[in-house]
C-alpha positions, -999 to +999 in steps of 0.1 A: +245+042+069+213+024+070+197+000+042+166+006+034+150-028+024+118-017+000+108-052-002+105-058+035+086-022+034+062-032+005+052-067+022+045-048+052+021-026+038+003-054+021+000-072+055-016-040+069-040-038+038-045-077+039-059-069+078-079-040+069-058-014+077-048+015+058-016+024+041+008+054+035+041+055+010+063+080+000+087+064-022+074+059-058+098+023-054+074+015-024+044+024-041+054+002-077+061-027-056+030-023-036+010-020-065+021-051-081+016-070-050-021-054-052-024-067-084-010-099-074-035-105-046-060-092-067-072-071-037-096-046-035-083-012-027-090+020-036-057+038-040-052+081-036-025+097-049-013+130-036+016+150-039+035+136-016+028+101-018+003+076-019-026+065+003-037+027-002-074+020+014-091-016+015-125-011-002-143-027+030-133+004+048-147+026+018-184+013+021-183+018+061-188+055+055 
């Protein structure tokens, strides 16, 4: 059986966002721990929820379009 390690999942996201990259997680455990990183950073993202998870979106790449 495999472990999955939310932590280690949530601290990679934030690295993507932290580069400008866009993010994607289905887990609402993922996406708590993401958000409170977030917070922590005090980033700028605009986040989208949908119905199958959540779409995290540094606001740099919102003003490009």
């Amino acid at each position: 059986m495999k472990v999955i390690h939310t932590q280690r999942i949530a601290n990679d996201k934030i690295a993507l966002l932290m580069n400008g990259y866009s993010a994607f997680a289905e887990s609402e455990e993922v996406i708590r721990l993401v958000n409170r990183r977030i917070h922590r950073h005090n980033l700028n993202i605009l986040i989208e929820r949908t119905n199958v998870g959540c779409w995290f979106i540094p606001e740099q790449l919102n003003k490009a379009q």
